[in-house]
N, CA, C and O of each residue as an XYZ file, in Angstrom:
216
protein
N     -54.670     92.029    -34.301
C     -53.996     90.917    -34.932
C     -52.495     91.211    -34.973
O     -52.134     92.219    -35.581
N     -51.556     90.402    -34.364
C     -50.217     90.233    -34.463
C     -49.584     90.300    -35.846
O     -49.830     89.341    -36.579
N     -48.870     91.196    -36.289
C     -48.476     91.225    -37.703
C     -46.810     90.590    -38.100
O     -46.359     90.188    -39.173
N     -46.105     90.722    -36.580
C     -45.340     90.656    -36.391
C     -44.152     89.496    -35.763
O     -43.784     89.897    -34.658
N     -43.530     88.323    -36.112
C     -43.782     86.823    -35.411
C     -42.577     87.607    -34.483
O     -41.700     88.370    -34.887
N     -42.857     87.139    -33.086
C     -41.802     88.194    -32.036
C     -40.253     87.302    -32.222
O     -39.142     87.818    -32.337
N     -40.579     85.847    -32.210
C     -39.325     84.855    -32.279
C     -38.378     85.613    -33.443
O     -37.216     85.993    -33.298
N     -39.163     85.711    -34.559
C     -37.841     85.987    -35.670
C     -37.039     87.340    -35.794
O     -36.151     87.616    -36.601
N     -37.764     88.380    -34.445
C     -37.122     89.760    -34.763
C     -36.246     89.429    -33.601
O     -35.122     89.929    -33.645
N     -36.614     88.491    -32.301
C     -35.869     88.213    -31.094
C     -34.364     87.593    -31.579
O     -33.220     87.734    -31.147
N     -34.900     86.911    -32.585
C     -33.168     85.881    -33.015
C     -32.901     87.260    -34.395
O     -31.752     87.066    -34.792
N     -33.390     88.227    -35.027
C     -32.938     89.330    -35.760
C     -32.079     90.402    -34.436
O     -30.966     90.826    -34.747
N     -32.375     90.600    -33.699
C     -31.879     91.412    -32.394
C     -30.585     90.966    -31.882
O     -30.016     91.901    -31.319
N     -29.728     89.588    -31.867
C     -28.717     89.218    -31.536
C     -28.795     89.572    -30.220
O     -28.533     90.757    -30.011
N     -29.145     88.744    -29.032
C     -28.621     89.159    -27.650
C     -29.332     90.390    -26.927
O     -29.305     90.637    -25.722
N     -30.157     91.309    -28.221
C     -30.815     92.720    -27.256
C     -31.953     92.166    -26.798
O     -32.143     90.954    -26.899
N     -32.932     93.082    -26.181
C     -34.064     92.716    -25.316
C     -34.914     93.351    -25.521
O     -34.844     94.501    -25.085
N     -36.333     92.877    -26.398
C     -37.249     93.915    -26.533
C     -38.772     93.669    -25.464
O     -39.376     92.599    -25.384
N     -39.099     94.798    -24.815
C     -40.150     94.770    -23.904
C     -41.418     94.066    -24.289
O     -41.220     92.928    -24.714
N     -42.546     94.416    -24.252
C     -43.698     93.798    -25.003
C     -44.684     94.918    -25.750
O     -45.718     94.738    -26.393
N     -43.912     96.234    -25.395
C     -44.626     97.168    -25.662
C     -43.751     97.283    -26.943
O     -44.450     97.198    -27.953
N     -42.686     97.418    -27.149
C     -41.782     97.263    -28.410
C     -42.859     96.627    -29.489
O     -43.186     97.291    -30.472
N     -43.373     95.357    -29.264
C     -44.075     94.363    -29.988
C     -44.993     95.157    -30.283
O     -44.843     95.675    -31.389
N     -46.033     95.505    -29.637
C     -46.942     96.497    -30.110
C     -46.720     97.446    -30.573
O     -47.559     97.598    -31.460
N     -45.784     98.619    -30.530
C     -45.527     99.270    -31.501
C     -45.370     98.817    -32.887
O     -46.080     99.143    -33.838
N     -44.221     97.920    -32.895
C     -43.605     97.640    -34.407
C     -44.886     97.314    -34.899
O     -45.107     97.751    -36.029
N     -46.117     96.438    -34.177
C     -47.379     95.897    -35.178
C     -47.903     97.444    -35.335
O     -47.988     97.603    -36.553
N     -48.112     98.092    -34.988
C     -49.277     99.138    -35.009
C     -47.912    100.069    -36.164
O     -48.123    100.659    -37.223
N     -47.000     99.933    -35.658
C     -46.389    100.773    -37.524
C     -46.305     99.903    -38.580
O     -45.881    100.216    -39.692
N     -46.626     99.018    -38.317
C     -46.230     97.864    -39.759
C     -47.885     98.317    -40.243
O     -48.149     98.793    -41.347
N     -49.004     98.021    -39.036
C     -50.253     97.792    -39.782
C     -50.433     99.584    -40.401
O     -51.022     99.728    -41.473
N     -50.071    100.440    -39.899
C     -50.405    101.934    -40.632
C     -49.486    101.438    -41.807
O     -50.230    101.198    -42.758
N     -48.181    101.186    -42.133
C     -47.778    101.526    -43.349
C     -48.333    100.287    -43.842
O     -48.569    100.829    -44.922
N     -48.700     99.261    -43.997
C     -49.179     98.894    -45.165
C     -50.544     99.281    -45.557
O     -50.924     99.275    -46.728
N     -51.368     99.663    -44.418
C     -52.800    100.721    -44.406
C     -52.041    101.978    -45.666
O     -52.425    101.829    -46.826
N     -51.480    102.611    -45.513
C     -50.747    103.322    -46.485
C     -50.709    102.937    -48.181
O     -51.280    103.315    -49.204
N     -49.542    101.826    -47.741
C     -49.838    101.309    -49.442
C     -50.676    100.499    -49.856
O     -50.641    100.174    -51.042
N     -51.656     99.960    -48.976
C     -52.908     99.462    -49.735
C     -53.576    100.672    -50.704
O     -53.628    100.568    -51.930
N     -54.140    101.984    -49.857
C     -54.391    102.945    -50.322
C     -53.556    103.567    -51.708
O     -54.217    103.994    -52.654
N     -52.095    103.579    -51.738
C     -51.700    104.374    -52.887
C     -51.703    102.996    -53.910
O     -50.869    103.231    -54.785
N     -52.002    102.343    -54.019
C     -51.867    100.311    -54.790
C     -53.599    101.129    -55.575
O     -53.756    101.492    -56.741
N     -54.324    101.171    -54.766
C     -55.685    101.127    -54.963
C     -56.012    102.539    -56.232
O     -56.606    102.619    -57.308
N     -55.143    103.593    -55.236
C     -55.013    105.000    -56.120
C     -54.402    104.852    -57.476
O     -54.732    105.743    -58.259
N     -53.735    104.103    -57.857
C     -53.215    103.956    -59.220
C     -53.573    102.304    -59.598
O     -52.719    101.451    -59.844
N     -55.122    102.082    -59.577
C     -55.737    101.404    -60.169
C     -54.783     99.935    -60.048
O     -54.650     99.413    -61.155
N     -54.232     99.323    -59.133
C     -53.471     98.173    -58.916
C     -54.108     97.468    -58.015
O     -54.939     98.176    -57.447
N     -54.088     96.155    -57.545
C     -54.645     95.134    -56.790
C     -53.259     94.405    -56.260
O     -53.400     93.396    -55.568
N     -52.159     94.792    -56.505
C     -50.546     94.430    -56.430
C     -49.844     95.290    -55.905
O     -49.389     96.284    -56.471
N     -49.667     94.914    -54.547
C     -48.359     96.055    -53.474
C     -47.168     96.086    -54.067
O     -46.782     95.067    -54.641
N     -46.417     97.168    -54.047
C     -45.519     97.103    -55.270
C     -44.166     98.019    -53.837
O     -44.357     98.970    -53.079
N     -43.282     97.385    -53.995
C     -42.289     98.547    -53.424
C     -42.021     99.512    -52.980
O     -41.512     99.835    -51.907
N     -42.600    100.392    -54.396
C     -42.514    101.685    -54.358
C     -44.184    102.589    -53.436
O     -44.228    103.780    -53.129
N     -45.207    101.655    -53.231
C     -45.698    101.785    -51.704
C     -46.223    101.533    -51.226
O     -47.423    101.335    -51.034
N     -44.183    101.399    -50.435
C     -43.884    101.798    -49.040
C     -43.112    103.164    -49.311
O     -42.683    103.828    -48.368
């Protein structure tokens, strides 16, 4: 699943050029870190992603 909308980081980039493999990376680190703070949300008894983790 795409986590990532490619249009809004393409017009965030000003003029640079990202491959398609770029795209897949950034999803596959976005989906580990919020895999991350789901886990520490859960560890201190919360149902609410909070800032502090990320």
């Amino acid at each position: 699943m795409a986590l990532v909308v490619k249009s809004a980081v393409r017009k965030y980039l000003k003029g640079m050029r990202a491959s398609g493999n770029f795209f897949k990376a950034m999803d596959k680190h976005l989906s580990d870190e919020l895999t991350k703070a789901v886990w520490r949300a859960k560890q201190n008894g919360r149902k609410t992603l909070r800032p502090e983790d990320l």
